[in-house]
Each structure stands twice: as structure tokens, then as C-alpha cells.
Backbone as a ProteinNet text record, in pm:
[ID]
protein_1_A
[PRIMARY]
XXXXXXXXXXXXXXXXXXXXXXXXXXXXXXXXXXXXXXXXXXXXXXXXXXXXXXXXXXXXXXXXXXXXXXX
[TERTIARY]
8948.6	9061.1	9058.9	9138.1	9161.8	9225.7	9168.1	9138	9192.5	9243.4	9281.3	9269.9	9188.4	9182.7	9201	9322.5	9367.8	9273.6	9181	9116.3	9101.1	9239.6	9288.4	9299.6	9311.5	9315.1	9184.6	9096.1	8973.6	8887.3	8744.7	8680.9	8553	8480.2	8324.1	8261.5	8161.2	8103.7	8195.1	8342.5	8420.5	8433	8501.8	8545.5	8383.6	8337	8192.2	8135.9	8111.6	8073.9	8188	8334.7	8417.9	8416.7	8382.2	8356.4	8263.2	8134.4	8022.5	8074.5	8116.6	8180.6	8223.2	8345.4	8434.7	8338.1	8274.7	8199.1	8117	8058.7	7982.3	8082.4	8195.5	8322.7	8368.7	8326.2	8358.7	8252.1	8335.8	8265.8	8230.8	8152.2	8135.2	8256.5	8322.8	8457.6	8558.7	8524.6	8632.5	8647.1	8757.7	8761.6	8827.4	8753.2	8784.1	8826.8	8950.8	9034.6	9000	8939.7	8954.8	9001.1	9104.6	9151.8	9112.1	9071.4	8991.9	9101.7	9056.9	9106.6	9013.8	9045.9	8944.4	8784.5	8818.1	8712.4	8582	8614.9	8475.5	8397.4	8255.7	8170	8207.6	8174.4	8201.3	8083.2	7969.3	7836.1	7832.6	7851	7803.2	7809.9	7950.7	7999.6	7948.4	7922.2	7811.8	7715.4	7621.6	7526.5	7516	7604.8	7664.1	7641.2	7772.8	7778.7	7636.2	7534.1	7415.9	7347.4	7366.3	7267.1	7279.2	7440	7460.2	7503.9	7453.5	7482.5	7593.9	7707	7855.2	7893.9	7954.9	8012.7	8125.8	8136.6	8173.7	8247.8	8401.5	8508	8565.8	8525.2	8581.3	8650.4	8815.4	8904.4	8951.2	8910.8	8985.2	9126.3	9199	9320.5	9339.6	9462	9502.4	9484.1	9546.8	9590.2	9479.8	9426.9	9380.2	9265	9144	9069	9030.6	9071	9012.8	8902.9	8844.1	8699.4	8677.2	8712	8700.9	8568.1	8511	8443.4	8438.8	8353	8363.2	8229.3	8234.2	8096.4	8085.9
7064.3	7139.5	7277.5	7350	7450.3	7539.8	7668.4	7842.8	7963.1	8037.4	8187.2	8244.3	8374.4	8479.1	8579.7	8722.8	8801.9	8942.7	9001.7	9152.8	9220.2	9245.2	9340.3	9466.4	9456.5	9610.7	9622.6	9556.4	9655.2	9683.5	9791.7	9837.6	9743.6	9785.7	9719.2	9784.7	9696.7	9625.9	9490.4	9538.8	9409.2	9278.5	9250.2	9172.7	9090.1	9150.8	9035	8971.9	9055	9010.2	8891.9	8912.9	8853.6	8726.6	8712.1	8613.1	8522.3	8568.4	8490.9	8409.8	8484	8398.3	8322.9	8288.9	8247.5	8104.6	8156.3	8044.5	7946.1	8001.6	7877.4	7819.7	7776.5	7711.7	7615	7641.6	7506.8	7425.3	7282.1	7194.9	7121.1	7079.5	7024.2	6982.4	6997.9	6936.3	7081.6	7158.2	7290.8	7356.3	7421	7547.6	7616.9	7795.6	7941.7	8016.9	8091.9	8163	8322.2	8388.1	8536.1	8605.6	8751.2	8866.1	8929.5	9042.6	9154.2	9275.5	9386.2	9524.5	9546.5	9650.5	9688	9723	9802.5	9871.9	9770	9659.5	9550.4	9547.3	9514.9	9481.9	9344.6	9327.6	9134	9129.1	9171.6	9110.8	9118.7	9155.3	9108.8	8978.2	8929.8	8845.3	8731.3	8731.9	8649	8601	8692.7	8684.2	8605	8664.1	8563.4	8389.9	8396	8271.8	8179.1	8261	8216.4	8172.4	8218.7	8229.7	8127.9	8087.6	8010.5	7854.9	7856.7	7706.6	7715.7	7786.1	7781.7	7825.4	7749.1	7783.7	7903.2	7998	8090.6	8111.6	8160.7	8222.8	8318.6	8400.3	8552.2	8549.6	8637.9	8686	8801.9	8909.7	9016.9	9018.7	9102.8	9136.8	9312.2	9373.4	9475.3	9510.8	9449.2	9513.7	9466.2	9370.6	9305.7	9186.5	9187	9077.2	8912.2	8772.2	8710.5	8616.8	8582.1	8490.9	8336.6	8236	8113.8	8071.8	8037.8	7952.1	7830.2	7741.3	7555.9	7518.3	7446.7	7406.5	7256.2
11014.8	10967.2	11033.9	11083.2	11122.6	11024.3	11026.3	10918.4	11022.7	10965.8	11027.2	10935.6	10969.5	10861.1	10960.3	10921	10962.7	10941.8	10973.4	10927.9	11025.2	11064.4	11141.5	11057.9	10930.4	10826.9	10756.1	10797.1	10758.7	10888	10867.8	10923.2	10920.4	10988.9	10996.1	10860	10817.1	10766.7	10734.9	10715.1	10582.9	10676.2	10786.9	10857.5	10894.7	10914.4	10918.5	10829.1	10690.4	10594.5	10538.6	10571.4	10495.2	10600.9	10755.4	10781.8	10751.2	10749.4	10704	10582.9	10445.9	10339.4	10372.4	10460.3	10519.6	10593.1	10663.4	10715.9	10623.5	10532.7	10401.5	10336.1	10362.5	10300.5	10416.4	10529.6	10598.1	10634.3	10690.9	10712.8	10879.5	10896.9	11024.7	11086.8	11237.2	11278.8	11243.2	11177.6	11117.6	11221.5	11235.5	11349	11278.7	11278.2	11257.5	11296.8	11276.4	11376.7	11351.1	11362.9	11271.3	11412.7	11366.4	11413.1	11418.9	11466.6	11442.6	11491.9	11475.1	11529.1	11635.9	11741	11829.4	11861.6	11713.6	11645	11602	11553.1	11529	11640.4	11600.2	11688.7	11722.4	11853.9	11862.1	11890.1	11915.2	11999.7	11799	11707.3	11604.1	11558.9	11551.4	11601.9	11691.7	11778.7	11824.1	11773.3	11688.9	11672.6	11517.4	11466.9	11338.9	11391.8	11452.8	11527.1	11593.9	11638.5	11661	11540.5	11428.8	11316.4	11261.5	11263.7	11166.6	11242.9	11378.9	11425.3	11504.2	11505.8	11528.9	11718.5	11725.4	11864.4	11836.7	11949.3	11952.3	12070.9	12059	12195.6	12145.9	12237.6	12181.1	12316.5	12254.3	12340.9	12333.4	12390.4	12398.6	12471.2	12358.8	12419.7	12392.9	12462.4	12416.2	12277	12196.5	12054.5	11939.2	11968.8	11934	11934.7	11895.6	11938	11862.5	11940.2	11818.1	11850.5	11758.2	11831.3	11720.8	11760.1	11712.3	11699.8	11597.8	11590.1	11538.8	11585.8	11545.6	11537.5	11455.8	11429.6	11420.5
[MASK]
+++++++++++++++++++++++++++++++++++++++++++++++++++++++++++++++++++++++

């Protein structure tokens, strides 16, 4: 099943922590869409993604960054 979660309006700490949640709610075969603002770390991001098993594509853009993960 495919997820998007938008946290483009918060700052770091929230958007990571609110991913991780985000991530103990899916299941094997799932793909994760999250948004970010500029301002997030993505190598955090990554490293999330390492921790927890999950494949990881991060795309930067101008306005905005988003990074899928699938597990």
C-alpha cells in the first residue's frame, strides 16, 4: 500500500520523529512518501532508513525535499 505524509510545516526534531511512528505502522511491500522543507536533515533520514531495514530515495528539489521509503 502506498502513504504520504506532508511535514513541510514543521521543524527538526518533528518530521523524523513523526516518521519513525509512521514507519512502525507499515507493513512489508508498503511504500512511504514523506515531504520535507529544506531545513530537515536528510542524512538523518538515511540513517533512520538504515536502522530500520527500509530502502531509501531521497530527492531534492527547489522548494522542497521528498524521500520514499519501501520496505
Amino acid at each position: 500500500m502506498k502513504y504520504s505524509l506532508d511535514l513541510t510545516g514543521y521543524s527538526c526534531p518533528l518530521p523524523l520523529l513523526m516518521a519513525k511512528k509512521a514507519m512502525t505502522d507499515l507493513k512489508k511491500g508498503d511504500y512511504l512518501t514523506i515531504l520535507l522543507n529544506k531545513q530537515s536533515s536528510l542524512a538523518d533520514f538515511e540513517l533512520l532508513a538504515q536502522e530500520q531495514s527500509w530502502i531509501v530515495e531521497i530527492i531534492e528539489q527547489a522548494v522542497e525535499n521528498r524521500v520514499n521509503f519501501t520496505k
